[in-house]
C-alpha positions in Angstrom: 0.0 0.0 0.0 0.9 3.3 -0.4 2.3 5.4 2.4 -0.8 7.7 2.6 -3.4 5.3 1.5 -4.9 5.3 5.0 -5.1 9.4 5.2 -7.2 9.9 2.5 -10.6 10.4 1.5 -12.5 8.2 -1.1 -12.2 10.9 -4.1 -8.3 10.9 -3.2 -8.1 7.2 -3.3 -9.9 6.6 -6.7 -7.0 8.8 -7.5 -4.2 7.9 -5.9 -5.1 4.4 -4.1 -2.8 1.5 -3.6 0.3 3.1 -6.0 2.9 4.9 -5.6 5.3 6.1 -8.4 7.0 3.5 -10.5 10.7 2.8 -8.9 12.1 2.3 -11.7 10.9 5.3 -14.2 9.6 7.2 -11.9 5.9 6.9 -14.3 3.2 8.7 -12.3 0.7 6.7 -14.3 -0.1 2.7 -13.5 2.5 0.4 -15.7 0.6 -1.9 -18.2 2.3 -5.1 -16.9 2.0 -7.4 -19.7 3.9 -10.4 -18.7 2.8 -13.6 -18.0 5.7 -15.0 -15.5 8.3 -13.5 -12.9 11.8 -13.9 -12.0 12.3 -15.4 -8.5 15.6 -14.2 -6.3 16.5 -17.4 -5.6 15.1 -21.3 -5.5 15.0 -20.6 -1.9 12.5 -17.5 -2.9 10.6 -19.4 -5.4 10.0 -22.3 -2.7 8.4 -20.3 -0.2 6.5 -18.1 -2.5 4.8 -21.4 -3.6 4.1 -22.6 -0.6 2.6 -19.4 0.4 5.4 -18.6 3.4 6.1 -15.2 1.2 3.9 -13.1 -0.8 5.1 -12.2 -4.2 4.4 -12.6 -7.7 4.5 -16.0 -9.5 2.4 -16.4 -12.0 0.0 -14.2 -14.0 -3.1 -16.6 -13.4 -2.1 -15.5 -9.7 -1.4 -12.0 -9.7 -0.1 -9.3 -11.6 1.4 -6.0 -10.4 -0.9 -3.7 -12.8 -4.0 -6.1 -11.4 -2.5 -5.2 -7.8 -2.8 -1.9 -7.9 -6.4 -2.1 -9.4 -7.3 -4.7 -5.9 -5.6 -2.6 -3.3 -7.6 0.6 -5.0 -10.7 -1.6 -4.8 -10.0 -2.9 -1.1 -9.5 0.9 -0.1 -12.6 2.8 -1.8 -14.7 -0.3 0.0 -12.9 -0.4 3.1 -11.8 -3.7 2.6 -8.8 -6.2 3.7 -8.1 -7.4 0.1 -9.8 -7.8 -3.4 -9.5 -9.9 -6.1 -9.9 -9.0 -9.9 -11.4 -11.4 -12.5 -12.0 -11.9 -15.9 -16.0 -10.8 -15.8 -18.6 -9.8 -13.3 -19.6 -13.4 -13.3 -16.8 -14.8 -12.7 -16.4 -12.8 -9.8 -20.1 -13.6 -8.5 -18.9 -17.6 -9.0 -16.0 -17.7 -7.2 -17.4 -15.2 -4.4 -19.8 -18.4 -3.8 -17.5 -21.4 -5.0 -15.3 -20.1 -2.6 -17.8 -21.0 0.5 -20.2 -23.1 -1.0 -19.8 -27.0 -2.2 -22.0 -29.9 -3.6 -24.7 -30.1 -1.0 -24.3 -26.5 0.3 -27.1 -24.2 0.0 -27.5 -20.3 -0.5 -30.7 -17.9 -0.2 -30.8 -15.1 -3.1 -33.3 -12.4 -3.8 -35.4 -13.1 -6.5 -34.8 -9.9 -8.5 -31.5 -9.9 -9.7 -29.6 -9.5 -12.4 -30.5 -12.0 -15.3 -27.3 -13.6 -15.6 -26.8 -14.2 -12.1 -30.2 -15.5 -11.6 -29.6 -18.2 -14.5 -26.5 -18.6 -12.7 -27.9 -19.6 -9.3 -30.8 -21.7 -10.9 -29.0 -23.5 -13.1 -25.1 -23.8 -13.2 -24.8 -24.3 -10.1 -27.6 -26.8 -9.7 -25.5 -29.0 -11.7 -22.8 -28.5 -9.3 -24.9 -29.7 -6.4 -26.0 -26.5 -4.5 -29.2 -25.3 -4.0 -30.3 -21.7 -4.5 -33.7 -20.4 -2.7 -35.0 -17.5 -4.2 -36.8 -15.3 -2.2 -37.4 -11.5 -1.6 -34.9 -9.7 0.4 -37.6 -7.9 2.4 -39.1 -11.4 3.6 -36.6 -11.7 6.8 -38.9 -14.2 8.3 -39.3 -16.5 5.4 -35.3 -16.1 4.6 -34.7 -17.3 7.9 -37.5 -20.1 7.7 -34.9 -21.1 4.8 -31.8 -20.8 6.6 -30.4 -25.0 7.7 -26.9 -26.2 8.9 -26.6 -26.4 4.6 -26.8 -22.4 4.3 -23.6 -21.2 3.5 -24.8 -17.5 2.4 -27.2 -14.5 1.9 -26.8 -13.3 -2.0 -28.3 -9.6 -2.5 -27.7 -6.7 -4.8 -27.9 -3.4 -3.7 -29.9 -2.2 -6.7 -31.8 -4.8 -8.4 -31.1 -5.3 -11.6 -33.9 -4.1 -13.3 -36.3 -4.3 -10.6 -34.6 -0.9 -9.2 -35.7 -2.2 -5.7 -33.3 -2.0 -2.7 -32.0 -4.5 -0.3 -31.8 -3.5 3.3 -28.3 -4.2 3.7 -28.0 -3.7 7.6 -30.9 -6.2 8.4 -29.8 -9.0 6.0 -26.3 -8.4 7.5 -28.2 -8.6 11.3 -29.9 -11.9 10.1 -27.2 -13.3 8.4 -24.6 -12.5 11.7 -27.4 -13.9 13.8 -27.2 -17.3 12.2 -23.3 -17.5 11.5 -23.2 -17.0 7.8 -22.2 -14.4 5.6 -23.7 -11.4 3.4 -22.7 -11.2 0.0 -23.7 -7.9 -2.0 -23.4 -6.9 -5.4 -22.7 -3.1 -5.7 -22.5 -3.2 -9.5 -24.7 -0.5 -10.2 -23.6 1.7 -7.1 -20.1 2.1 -6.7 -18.6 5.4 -4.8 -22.2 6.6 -3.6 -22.4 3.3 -1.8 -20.2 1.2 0.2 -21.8 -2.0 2.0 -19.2 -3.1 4.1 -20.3 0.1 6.0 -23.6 -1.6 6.9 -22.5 -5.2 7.5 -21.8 -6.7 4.2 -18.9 -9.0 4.7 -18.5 -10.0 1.3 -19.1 -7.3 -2.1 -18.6 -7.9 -5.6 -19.2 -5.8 -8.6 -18.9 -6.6 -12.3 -16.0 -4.1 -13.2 -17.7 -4.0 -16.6 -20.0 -1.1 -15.3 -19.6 2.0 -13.9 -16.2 1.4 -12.5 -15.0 1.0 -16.1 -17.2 3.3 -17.5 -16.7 4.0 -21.2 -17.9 0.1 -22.5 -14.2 -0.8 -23.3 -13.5 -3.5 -20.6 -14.5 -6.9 -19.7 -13.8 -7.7 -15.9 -15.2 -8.1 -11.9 -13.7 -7.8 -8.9 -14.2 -9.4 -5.0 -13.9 -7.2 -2.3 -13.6 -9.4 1.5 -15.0 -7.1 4.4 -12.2 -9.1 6.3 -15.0 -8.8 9.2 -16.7 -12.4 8.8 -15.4 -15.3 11.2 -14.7 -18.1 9.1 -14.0 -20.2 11.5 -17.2 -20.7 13.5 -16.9 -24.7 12.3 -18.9 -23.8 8.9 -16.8 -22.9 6.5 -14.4 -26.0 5.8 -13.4 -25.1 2.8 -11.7 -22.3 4.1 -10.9 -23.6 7.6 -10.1 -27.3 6.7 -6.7 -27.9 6.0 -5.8 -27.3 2.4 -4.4 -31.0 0.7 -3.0 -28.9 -2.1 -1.0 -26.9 0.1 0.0 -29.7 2.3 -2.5 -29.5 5.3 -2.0 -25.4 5.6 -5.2 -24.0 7.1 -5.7 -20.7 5.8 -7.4 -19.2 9.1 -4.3 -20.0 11.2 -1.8 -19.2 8.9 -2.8 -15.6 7.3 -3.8 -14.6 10.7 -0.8 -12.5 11.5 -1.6 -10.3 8.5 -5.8 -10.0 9.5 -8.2 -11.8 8.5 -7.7 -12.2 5.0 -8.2 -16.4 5.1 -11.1 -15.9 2.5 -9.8 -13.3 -0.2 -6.1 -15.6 -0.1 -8.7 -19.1 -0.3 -10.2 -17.7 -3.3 -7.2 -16.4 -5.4 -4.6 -19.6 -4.5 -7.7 -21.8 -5.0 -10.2 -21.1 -7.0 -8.1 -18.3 -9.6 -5.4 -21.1 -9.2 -7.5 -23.5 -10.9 -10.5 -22.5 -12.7 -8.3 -19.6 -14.0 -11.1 -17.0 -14.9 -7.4 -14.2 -15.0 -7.7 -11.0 -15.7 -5.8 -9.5 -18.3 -3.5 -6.6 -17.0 -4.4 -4.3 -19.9 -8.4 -4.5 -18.4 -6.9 -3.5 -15.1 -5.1 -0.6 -16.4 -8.2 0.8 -18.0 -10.3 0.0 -14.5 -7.9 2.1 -13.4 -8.6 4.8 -16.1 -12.1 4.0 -14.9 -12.0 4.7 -11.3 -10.1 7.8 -11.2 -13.0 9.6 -12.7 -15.6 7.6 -10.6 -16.7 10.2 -8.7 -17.2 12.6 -10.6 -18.9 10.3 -13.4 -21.6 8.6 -10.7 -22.6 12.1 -9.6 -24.0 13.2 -13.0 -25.3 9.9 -14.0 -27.6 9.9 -10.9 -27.9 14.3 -11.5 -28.9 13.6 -15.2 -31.2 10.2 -14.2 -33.1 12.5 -11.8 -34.4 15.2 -14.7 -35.2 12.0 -17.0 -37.3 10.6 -14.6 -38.8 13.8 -14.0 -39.2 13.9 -18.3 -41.1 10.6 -18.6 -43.2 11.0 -15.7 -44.8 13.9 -17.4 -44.8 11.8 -21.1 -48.4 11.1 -22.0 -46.7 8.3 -23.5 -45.3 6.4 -20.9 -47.5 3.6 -19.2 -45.7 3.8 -15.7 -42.1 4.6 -14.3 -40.3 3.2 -11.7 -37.1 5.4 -10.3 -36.4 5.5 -6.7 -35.7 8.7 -6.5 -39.6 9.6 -6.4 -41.6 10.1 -3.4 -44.5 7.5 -3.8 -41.8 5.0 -5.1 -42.1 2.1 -2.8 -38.1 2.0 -2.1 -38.1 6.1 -1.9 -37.2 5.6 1.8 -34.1 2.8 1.4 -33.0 5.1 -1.3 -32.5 7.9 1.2 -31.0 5.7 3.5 -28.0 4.1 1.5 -27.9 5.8 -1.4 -28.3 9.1 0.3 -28.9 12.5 -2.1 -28.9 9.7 -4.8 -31.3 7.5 -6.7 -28.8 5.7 -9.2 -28.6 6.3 -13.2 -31.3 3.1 -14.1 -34.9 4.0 -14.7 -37.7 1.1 -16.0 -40.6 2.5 -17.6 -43.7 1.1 -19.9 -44.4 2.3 -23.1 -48.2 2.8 -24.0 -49.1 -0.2 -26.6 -46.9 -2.7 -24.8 -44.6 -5.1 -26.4 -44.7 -3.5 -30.0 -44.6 -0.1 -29.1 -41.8 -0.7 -26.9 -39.8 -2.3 -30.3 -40.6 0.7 -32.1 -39.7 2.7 -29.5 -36.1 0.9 -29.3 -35.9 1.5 -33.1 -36.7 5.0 -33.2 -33.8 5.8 -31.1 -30.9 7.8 -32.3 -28.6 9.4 -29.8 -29.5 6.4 -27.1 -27.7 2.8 -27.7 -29.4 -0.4 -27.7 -27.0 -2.4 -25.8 -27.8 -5.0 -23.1 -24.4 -3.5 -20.9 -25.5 -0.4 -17.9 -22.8 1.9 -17.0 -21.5 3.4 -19.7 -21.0 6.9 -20.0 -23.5 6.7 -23.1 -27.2 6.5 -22.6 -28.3 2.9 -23.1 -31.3 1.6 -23.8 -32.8 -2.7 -23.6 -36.1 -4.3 -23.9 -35.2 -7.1 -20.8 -37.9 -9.5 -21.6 -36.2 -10.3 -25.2 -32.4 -10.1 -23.6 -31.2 -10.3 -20.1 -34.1 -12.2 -18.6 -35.0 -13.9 -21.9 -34.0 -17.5 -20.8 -36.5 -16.7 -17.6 -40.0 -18.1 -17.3 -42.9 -15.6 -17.2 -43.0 -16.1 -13.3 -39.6 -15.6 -13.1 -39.7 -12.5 -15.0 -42.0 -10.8 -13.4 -40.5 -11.6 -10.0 -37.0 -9.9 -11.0 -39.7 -7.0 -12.8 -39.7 -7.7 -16.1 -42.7 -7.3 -18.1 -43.2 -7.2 -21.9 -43.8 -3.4 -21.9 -40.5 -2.6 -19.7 -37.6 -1.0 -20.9 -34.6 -0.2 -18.9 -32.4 2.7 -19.2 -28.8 3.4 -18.3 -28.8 6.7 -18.0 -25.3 8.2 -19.3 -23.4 11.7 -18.9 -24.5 13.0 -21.8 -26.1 16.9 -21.7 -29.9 16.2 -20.3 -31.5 18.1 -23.3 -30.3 16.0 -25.8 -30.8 12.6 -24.1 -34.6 14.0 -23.9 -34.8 15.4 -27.0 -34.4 11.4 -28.4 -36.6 10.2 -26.0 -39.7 12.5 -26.7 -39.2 11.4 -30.7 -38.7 7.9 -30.1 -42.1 7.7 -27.6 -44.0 9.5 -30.6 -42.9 7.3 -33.1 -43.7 4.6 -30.7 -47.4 5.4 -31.1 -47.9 5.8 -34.5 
């Protein structure tokens, strides 16, 4: 870490976080370490970075220096003991599980999330023999109803994705603590203007992919460990247990001396180790890009989202909205309390005809994208029932809040007037 990492302020540490200048060139700027191996000191070196006695670089599939600098940046804006980067959101939100959960393991989800990771739960990892319960994340007395000696983790995301509703990250933490297992939160959609491990989240991830990239150039996730949870209450073997490919090491007892980072070290000698989902440096440089203008990027996405909202509310076109940052919006009040001043930049809305006024509506469009990414620092535009949530059944669907007259919006950092200027032609054509 830096010398002054721990004296400054989130804005600085997007900034400055994790780096300090290059010894060798004196670069202000993050080297692009493309390399895929490392020279050891010595055999004696190489020995004991292998067996994990020394921390160091090895191998890319392991760690990277570029890739460090974008983990210690993460580790800091969250408050964090240690990240790990991937190669996509997904494979972040895999080995976050894989990492705690096994064949015969179960974890309880909230049913509105994020198409891919909902397929994910349901399916892939049915195959691998756990068990995902799907349930709403304001239901605390049916989650616990659903919570055995097989529960290995509470799954949320701050924002739903697109339901736009809001988990209540301090009493899923409370339940989760209560009954000795972790809380897991993706804060994909809500970087900077929220942190969960601030409210009890002991485990975060984020595909990187979004907002902390920002510009649609970069494929990546990242795992941030609260460093908080105690993984060795007796139900977490896979990270207690001692290790067979590491000779019997148990990770608890042996990382101890340098906090409790058992679980972020499990997960990147493991699990990165093996299934190999790696990162390339040259995403982690342009995270980097990314974050350093996080700030300032988050604040007009939610500033612009606001007026938009405002815009199609008043559209005798529109069917219905659903933005948080409204009064009569049933997560108005969860809004205020974790995302603060701040809504987010996703609105849903239905277009008056339904399903074929909503393609027209997507056609018609000429400044606004039709991409299925969020996050960009364009304005992007998907019908949900025909893409993300496509492989969903109707119930399904309608549970994470897709309907056939739904669109979603990203809304980007482009001047307000001209993002409304495209809206109000493409409703009109919509109706013609």
């Amino acid at each position: 870490m830096s010398k002054i990492d721990g004296k400054l302020k989130t804005e600085s540490i997007l900034v400055h976080g994790g780096q300090e200048p290059d010894p060798n060139t004196g670069s202000i700027a993050v080297p692009i370490h493309q390399t895929t191996a490392y020279q050891f000191d010595s055999t004696q070196h190489a020995a004991d970075l292998f067996a994990l006695k020394q921390f160091g670089n090895i191998y890319v599939r392991l760690q990277n220096p570029t890739t460090t600098v974008f983990e210690k940046r993460m580790a800091l804006l969250d408050g964090g003991v240690g990240a790990l980067a991937a190669a996509s959101g997904m494979a972040a939100v895999s080995l976050a599980v894989l990492n705690i959960a096994q064949c015969g393991d179960e974890i309880i989800a909230a049913d509105s999330l994020y198409g891919g990771t909902y397929t994910l739960f349901s399916n892939t990892f049915k195959k691998f023999g756990i068990k995902v319960h799907f349930i709403k994340t304001s239901d605390l007395a049916g989650i616990q109803k659903l919570i055995n000696e097989k529960t290995k983790a509470i799954y949320a995301e701050t924002l739903g994705n697109p339901k736009l509703d809001i988990s209540d990250i301090e009493e899923l933490a409370e339940l989760a603590h209560k009954n000795g297992i972790p809380l897991i939160v993706d804060n994909t959609l809500t970087p900077y203007i929220l942190k969960p491990i601030e409210y009890g989240a002991d485990i975060v991830v984020y595909s990187a992919t979004k907002f902390l990239c920002g510009h649609g150039t970069s494929l990546g996730g990242v795992i941030v460990d609260s460093g908080k949870f105690n993984w060795d209450n007796g139900k977490f073997p896979i990270i207690s247990a001692p290790d067979e490919s590491y000779h019997g090491l148990k990770f608890t007892e042996a990382f101890k001396p340098f906090g409790n980072i058992a679980y972020i070290v499990k997960a990147r000698v493991n699990l990165m180790r093996d299934l190999g989902s790696v990162i390339s440096p040259f995403n982690s440089f342009l995270f980097l890009q990314g974050l350093e203008t996080l700030h300032l990027r988050m604040e007009r996405h939610c500033e612009n989202a606001a007026k938009i909202a405002e815009f199609l509310r008043g559209n005798s076109n529109v069917a219905w909205i659903n933005y948080p940052g409204f009064e009569d919006n049933s997560e108005y009040k969860r809004a205020r309390k974790y995302l603060k001043k701040y809504s987010g930049s996703l609105i849903g809305f239905g277009i008056k005809g339904g399903i074929n006024a909503g393609k027209k509506f997507i056609e018609s469009l000429e400044l606004i994208s039709h991409v299925v990414n969020l996050g960009d620092a364009r304005t992007l535009a998907t019908h949900p029932a025909t893409t993300t949530h496509q492989q969903l059944s109707k119930e399904e669907q309608l549970a994470s809040g897709v309907t056939e007259d739904f669109i979603r919006l990203s809304i980007g950092i482009e001047n307000t007037e001209d993002i409304i200027a495209d809206l109000d032609n493409a409703l009109k054509k919509s109706q013609i």
